[in-house]
N, C-alpha and C positions, 0 to 999 in steps of 0.2 A: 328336146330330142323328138323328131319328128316319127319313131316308129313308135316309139312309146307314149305320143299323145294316140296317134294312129288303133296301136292295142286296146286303148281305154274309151273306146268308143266299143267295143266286147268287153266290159269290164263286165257283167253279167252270164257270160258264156267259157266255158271252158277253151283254150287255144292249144294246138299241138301249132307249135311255129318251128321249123324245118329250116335251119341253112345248109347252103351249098358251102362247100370250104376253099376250094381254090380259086382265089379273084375275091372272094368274100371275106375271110378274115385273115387268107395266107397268100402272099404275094408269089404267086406263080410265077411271076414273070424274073424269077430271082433262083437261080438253081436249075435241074433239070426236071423233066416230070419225077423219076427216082429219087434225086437228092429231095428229099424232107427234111434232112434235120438240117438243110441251108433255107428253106424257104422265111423268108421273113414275114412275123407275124404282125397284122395288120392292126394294132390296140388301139386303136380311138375305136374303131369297130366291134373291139372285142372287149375292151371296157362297155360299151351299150348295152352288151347282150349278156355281160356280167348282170347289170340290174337288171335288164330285162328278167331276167333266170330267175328275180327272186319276188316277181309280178305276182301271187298265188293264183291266179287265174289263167297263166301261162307254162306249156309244159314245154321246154327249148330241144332240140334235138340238130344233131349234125345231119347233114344229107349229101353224101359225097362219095363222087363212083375215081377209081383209080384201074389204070390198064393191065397191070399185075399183082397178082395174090399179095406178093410180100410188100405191095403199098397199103395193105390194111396195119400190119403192125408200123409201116413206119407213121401213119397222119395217128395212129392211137400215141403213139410216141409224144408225134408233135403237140397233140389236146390234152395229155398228161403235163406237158413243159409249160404251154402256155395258155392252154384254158380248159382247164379242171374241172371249172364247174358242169362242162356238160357231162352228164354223166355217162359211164362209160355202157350203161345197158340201151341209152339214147344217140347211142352212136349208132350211127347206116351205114357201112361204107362197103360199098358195092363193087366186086372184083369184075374187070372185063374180060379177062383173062378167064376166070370160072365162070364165064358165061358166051365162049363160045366169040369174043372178041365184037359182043355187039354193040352197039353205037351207046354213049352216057346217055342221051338224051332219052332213047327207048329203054332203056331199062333202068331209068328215074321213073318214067311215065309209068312203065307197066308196076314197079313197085309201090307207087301210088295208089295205082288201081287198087289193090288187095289191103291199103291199107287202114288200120284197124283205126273208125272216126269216131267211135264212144260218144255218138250227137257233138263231138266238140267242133269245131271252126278249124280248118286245116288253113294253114299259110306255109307259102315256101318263099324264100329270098335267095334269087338266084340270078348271076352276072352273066350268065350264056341262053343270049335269045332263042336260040337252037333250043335247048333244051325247057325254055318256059314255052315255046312255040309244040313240041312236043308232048309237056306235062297238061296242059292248058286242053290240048285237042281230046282226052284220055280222061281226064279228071276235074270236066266243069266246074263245077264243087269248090276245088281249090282255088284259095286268094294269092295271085302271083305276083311278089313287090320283086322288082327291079334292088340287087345292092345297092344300088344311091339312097334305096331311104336310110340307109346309117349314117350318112354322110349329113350334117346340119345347114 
């Protein structure tokens, strides 16, 4: 697996690693933005991040913005059904709708900014260049893999 040879090149450093959820481990393109509980869940992806999760040198977190409030309960819904391991205090999920209808990509970035690095090594895995092209411009810092690295 190429993210997890990738991690252990940090095997000495603490990692907070961040996915994106839609395109990343839930097929978006399957249902409407609202329907969650039809989107199909991406498991070759999500088995990866399974053991990843359990790297001790790796702290996994979801990082995923939705257009409306009531899309926070439906993706905790969905990461309860089919991937539990994240844990539910390491879930992001960023309302657009409580924030004034602003674009994912600037309020991934700016929530970046502020966020908390305990010296560790921050990585984000994220399918919308928009918003790595935005994270990227905000939070140098940040190591930004393309979803393909789950892909073998």
């Amino acid at each position: 697996m190429y993210l997890k040879n990738y991690l252990r090149q940090y095997k000495n450093k603490k990692i907070k690693l961040l996915v994106d959820m839609d395109g990343v481990i839930a097929d978006y393109e399957f249902g409407s933005a609202r329907d969650y509980d039809k989107k199909r869940p991406l498991m070759a992806s999500i088995r990866k991040l399974e053991k990843i999760s359990e790297m001790p040198n790796v702290e996994l977190y979801i990082f995923s913005a939705t257009r409306k409030d009531e899309g926070i309960e439906q993706k905790h819904w969905w990461l309860d059904t089919y991937a539990p391991f994240f844990k539910k205090e390491n879930r992001i999920i960023i309302s657009r709708e409580s924030n004034n209808m602003e674009e994912s990509a600037s309020l991934k970035a700016n929530y970046l900014k502020d966020f908390k690095r305990d010296d560790s090594i921050i990585m984000v895995i994220e399918d919308d260049p928009k918003n790595m092209k935005e994270i990227n411009k905000l939070n140098e810092d940040v190591i930004l893999l393309k979803d393909t690295i789950l892909v073998d």
